[in-house]
TORKE-53215 format. One line per field, with one value per residue (C-alpha): residue number from 1; residue in one letter; y negated, z, x. Coordinates in steps of 0.05 Angstrom, whole numbers. Each point is the difference from the previous one (the first is absolute). Example, Ala and Ser with C-alpha at 12.3 -4.5 7.8 and 13.67 -1.06 7.14 Angstrom:
residues 2
resi	(1,2)
resn	(a,s)
Y	(90,-69)
Z	(156,-13)
X	(246,27)
***
This chain:
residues 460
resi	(1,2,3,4,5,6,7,8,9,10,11,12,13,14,15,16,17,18,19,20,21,22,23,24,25,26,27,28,29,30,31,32,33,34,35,36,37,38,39,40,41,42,43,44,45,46,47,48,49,50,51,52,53,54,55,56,57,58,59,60,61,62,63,64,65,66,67,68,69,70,71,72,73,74,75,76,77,78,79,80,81,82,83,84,85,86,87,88,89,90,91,92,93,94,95,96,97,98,99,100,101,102,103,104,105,106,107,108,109,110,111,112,113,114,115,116,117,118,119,120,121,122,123,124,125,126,127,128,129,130,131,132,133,134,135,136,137,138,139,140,141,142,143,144,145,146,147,148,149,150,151,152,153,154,155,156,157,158,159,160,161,162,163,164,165,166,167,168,169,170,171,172,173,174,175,176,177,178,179,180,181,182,183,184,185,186,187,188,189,190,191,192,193,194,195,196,197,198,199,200,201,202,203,204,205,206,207,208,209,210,211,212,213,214,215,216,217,218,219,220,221,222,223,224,225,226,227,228,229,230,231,232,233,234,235,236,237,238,239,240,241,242,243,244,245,246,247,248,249,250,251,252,253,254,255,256,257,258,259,260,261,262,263,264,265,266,267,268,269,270,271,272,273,274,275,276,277,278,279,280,281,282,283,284,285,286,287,288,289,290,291,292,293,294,295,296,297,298,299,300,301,302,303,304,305,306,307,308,309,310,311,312,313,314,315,316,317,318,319,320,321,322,323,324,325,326,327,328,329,330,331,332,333,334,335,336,337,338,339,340,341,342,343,344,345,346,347,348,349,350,351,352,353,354,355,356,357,358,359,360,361,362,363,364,365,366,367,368,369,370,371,372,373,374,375,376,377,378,379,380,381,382,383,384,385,386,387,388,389,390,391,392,393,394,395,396,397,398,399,400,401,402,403,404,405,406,407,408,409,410,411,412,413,414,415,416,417,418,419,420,421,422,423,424,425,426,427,428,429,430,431,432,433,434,435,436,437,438,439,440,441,442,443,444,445,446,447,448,449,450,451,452,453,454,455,456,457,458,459,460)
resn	(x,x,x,x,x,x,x,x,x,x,x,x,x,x,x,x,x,x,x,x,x,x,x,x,x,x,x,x,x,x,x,x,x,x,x,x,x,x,x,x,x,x,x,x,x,x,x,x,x,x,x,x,x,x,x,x,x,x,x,x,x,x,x,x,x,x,x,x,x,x,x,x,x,x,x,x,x,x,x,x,x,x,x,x,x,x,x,x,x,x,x,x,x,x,x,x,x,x,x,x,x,x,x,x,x,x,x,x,x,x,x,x,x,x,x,x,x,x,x,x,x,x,x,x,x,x,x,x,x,x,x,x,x,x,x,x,x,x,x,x,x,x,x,x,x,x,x,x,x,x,x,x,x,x,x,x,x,x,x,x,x,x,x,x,x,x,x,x,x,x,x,x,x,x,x,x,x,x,x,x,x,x,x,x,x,x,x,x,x,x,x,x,x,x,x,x,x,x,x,x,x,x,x,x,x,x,x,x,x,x,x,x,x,x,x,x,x,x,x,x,x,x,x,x,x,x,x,x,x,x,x,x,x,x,x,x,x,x,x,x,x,x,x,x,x,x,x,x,x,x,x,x,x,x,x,x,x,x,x,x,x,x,x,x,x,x,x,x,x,x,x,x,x,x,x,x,x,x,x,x,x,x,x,x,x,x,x,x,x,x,x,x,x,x,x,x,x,x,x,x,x,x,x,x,x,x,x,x,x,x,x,x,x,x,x,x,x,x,x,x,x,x,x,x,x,x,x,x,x,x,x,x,x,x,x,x,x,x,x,x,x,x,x,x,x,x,x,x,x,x,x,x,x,x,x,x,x,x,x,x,x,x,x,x,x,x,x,x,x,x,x,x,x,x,x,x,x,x,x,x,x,x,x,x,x,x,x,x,x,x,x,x,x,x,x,x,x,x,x,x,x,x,x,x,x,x,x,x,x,x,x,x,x,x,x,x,x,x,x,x,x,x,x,x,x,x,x,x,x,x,x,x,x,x,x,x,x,x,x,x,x,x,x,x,x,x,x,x,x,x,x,x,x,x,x,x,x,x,x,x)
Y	(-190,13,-35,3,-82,-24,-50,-51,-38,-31,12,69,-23,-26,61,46,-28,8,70,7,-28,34,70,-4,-14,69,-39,18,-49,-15,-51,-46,-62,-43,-21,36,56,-6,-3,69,35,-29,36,62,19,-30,-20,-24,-64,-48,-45,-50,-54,-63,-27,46,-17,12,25,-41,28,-37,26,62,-4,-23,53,53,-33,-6,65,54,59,-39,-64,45,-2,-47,-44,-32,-57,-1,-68,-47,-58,-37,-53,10,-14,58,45,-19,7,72,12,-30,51,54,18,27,-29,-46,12,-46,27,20,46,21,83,4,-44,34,60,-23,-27,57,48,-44,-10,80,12,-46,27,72,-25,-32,58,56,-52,-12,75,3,-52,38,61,-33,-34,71,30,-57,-29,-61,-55,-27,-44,-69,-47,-69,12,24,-59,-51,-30,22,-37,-40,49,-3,-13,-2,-33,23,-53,-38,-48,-62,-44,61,32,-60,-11,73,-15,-67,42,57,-35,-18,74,46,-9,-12,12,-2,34,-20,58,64,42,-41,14,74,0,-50,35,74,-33,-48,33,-48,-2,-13,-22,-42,9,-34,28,-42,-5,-2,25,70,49,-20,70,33,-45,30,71,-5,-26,51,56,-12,32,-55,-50,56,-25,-70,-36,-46,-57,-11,-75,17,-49,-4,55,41,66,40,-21,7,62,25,-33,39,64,-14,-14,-78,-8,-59,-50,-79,-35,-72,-51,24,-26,-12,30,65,9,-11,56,41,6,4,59,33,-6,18,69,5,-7,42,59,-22,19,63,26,-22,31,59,7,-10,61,28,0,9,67,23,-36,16,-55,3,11,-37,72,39,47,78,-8,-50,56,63,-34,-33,52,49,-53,-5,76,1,-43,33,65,-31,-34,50,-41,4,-26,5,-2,-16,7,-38,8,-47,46,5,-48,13,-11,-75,-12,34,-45,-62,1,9,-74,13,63,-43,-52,58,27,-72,-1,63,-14,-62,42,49,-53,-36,73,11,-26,-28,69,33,23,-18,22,9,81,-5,-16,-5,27,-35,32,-31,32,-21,-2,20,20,63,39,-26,-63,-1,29,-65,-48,44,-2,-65,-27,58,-33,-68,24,31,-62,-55,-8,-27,-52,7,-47,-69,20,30,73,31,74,48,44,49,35,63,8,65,-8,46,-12,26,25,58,14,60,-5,-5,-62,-45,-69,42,47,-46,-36,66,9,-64,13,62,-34,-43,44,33,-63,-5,69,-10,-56,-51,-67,24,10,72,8,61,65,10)
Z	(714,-28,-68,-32,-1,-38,36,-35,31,-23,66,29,71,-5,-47,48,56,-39,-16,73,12,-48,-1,77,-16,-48,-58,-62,-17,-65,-1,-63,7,-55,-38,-58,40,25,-74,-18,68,3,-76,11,83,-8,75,36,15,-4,56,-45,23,-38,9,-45,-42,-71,-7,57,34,-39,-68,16,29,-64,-42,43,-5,-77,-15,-5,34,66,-8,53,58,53,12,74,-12,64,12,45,-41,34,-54,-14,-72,8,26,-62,-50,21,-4,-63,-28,20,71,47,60,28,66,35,37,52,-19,63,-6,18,-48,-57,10,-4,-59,-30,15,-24,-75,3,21,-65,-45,17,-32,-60,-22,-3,-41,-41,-8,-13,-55,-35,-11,-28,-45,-20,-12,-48,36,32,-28,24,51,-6,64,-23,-49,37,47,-60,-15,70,36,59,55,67,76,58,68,59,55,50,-9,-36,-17,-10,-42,-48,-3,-30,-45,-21,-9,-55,-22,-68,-22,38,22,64,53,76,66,68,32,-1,-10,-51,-32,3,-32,-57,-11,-18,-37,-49,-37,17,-14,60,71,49,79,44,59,49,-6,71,-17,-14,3,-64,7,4,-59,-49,25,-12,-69,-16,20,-51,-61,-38,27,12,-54,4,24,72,13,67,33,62,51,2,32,23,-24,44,-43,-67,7,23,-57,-57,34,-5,-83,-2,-69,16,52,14,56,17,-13,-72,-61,-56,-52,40,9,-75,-12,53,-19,-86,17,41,-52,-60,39,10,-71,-26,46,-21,-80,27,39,-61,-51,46,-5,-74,-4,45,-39,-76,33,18,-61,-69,-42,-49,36,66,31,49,-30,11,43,46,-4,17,77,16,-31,53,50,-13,-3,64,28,-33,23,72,-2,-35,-53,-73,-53,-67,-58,-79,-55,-57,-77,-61,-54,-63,23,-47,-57,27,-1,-74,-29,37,26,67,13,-7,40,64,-6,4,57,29,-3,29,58,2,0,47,49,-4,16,61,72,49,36,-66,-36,-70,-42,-61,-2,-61,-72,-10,61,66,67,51,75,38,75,38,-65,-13,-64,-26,13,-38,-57,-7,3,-50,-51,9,-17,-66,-21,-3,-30,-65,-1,0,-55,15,-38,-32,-48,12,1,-76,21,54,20,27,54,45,68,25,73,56,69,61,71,67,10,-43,33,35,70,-37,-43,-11,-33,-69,-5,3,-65,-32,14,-34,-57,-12,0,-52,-44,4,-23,-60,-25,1,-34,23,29,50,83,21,80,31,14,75)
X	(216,72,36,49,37,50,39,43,57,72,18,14,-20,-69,-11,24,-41,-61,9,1,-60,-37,31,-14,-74,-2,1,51,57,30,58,21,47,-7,-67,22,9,-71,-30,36,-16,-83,0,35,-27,-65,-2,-67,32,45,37,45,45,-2,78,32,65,-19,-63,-48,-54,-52,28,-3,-74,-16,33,-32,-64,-2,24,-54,31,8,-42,-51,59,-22,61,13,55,42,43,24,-32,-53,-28,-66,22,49,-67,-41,55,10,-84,0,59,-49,20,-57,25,55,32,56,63,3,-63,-41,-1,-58,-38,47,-27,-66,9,43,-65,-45,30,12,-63,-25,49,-31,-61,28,42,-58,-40,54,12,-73,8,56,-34,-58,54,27,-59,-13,-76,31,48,66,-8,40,-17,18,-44,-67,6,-18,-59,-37,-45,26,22,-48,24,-40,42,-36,16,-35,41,-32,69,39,-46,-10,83,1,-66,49,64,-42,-57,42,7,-49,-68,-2,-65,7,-38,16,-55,44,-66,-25,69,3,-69,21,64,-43,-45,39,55,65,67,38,-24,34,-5,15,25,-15,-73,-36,-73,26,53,54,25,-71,-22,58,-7,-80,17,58,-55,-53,6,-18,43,61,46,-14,61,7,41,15,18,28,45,66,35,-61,35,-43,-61,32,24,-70,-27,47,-16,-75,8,15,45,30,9,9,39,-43,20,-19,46,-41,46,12,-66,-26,66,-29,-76,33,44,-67,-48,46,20,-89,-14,58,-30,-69,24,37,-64,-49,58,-12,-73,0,49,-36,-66,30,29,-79,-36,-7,33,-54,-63,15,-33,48,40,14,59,-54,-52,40,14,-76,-37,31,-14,-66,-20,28,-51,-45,15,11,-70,-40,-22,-3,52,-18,56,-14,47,-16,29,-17,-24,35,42,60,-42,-3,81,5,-56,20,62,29,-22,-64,-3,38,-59,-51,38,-1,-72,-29,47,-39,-64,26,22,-68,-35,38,-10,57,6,9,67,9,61,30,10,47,-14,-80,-15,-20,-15,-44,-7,-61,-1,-66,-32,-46,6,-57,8,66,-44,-42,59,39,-64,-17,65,4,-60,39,51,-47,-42,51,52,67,28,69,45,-27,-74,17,-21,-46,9,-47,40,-35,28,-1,-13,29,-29,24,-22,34,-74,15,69,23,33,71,-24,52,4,42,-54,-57,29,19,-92,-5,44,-27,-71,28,23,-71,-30,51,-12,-73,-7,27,-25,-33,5,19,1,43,-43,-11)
***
């Protein structure tokens, strides 16, 4: 997979080297020299990642992590911090600013690129959620989303460590047991199992197990739908590249060289679970969008723009399978006598309750929807004419006997319904899903002119 990376350096050298590297790997290389620089160009390019030196003049590496990370056009940029600095309190300082990873000169290519596909590869994922997110955002259904914010007040954030590894496995527990809950497995199997079933936060592998496979055991967790998005730590030796590398192409997030520092480590498994649960609100911001676009706002029913893709879907099965759907329009009667005696107020709570009454008449299978105004459709799947004739009476008879209650219990109306029924029975070989409501409707109209209240099926 190709990116485009930033790469930031005070010196033209070790910039130039890198941009060797990577544009001989296919990847696309933009330069900046200064941390300022690298603010400005992350904002304006919008690469897929950023490699950033820490010993800068001015501006540090760290500072400028920070600033990327707390402003919202780029705080989604995965940043790699690239230095000659080898104190672990260097390494945490740099996770703590926000950086994704931290790699020490001289940077093994190989591992680098790893890593470079990896965080593309994440940031692929993140942006078309986030894209997702903003059009729910224009079209008004979802709010903004501020992730400092969403990140208060939850519950303690769940790891699992797989590791056969008794003393190991209870340094770890020792090391996160103060601000995530912590449960351990030491049978791989056993593992995979727990990790589909309980929803977790973050899960640490070990990569050295012996019972099974390390590699096998993230790929088999990375496969599941389930567990797809939930992130993996690896703890892998010292210098096995070989391994690591394997281990980012598989899906691992993030990785741990043993011996483990306690601080890096509480960074490391922070920085994973704050990216999970920001994708957890963009996915879940997605879905609400999603589903305010297809419902009505007032009804909680699907809405017309819903109804004009499934119905066609199911005729076509119908038609495919041979048997029957059965379609009925429905109209309150006299309905805008209700909203010029009561108010509009009134005439949304008796909407609000014969969509109740609707819903509760309808079976799983069955398509309910608000048709527009007073007027609901409902599309029933493997359901004869006649049979469509006994639901739509049964629930007109509801409707006449039971008053709704409006303005605090202060007033009860008596509404009554109108009822069109079409079937694909009565369909010639050109039937399509528009004409069998245009039956309907023309059924309903046939039970409005005579009389109203009443259940008029469409003449074979």
């Amino acid at each position: 997979m190709t990116a485009r990376v930033l790469v930031v350096d005070d010196l033209e050298p070790n910039v130039k080297l890198l941009e060797a590297k990577l544009r001989a790997e296919y990847f696309d290389v933009i330069t900046a020299f200064s941390g300022q620089e690298a603010v400005e160009k992350a904002k304006s390019e919008q690469p897929d990642i950023i490699l950033l030196d820490v010993m800068m003049p001015g501006m540090d590496g760290f500072e400028a992590c920070r600033i990327i990370k707390k402003t919202p056009e780029t705080a989604h940029i995965p940043v790699v911090m690239v230095t000659a600095l080898e104190q672990q309190a260097d390494r945490v300082a740099g996770l703590e600013a926000g950086a994704d990873d931290f790699l020490t000169k001289p940077v093994e290519d190989v591992a680098l690129f790893a890593r470079v596909r990896s965080l593309s590869r994440l940031k692929v994922m993140t942006d078309e959620l986030r894209l997702r997110h903003a059009t729910g955002k224009g079209l008004g259904v979802v709010e903004d989303l501020d992730f400092d914010s969403i990140l208060e007040g939850e519950e303690k954030p769940r790891v699992l460590i797989i590791d056969d590894q008794a003393d190991q496995a209870e340094r770890l527990t020792g090391y996160l047991s103060d601000k995530f809950l912590v449960s351990v497995e030491s049978e791989p199997e056993v593992a995979l199992a727990r990790v589909r079933s309980a929803d977790f936060d973050l899960v640490i592998v070990n990569m050295s197990i012996e019972t099974m496979d390390a590699l096998r055991l993230c790929s088999s967790i990375k496969s599941f739908e389930e567990t797809r998005l939930t992130p993996l730590l690896a703890i892998v030796r010292q210098g096995d590249t070989r391994k690591l590398v394997r281990a980012l192409d598989i899906g691992v997030n993030d990785y741990l060289t043993r011996p483990v520092d306690k601080n890096e480590m509480i960074a490391r498994v922070s920085t994973q679970i704050k990216r999970k649960r920001h994708i957890d609100h963009l996915r879940s911001s997605f879905q609400a969008s999603l589903e305010m676009a297809v419902t009505d706002q007032l009804t909680g029913l699907y809405n017309r723009r819903y109804l004009a893709s499934h119905l066609s879907a199911m005729f076509n099965r119908a038609f495919w399978t041979g048997r029957p759907l059965s379609v009925m329009i429905l109209d309150l009667d006299h309905f805008k006598q209700v909203n010029d005696t009561y108010g509009h107020d009134a005439g949304d709570k008796v909407i609000q309750a014969f969509a109740d009454r609707v819903r509760a008449s309808t079976r799983g299978m069955d398509l309910a929807c608000r048709y527009g105004g007073e007027e609901f459709l409902i599309a029933m799947p493997d359901t004869e004419k006649r049979e469509a004739q006994v639901v739509a009476e049964r629930l007109r008879q509801d409707i006449e006997i039971n008053k709704i209650i409006i303005n605090s219990g202060r007033d009860e109306l008596q509404v009554t319904v109108s009822i069109g029924i079409a079937s694909t029975e009565d369909g010639l070989k050109d039937d399509t899903a528009q004409k069998l409501i245009k039956r309907a409707d023309e059924a309903l109209y046939g039970a409005k002119t005579h009389g109203r209240n009443r259940v008029v099926a469409d003449a074979a």
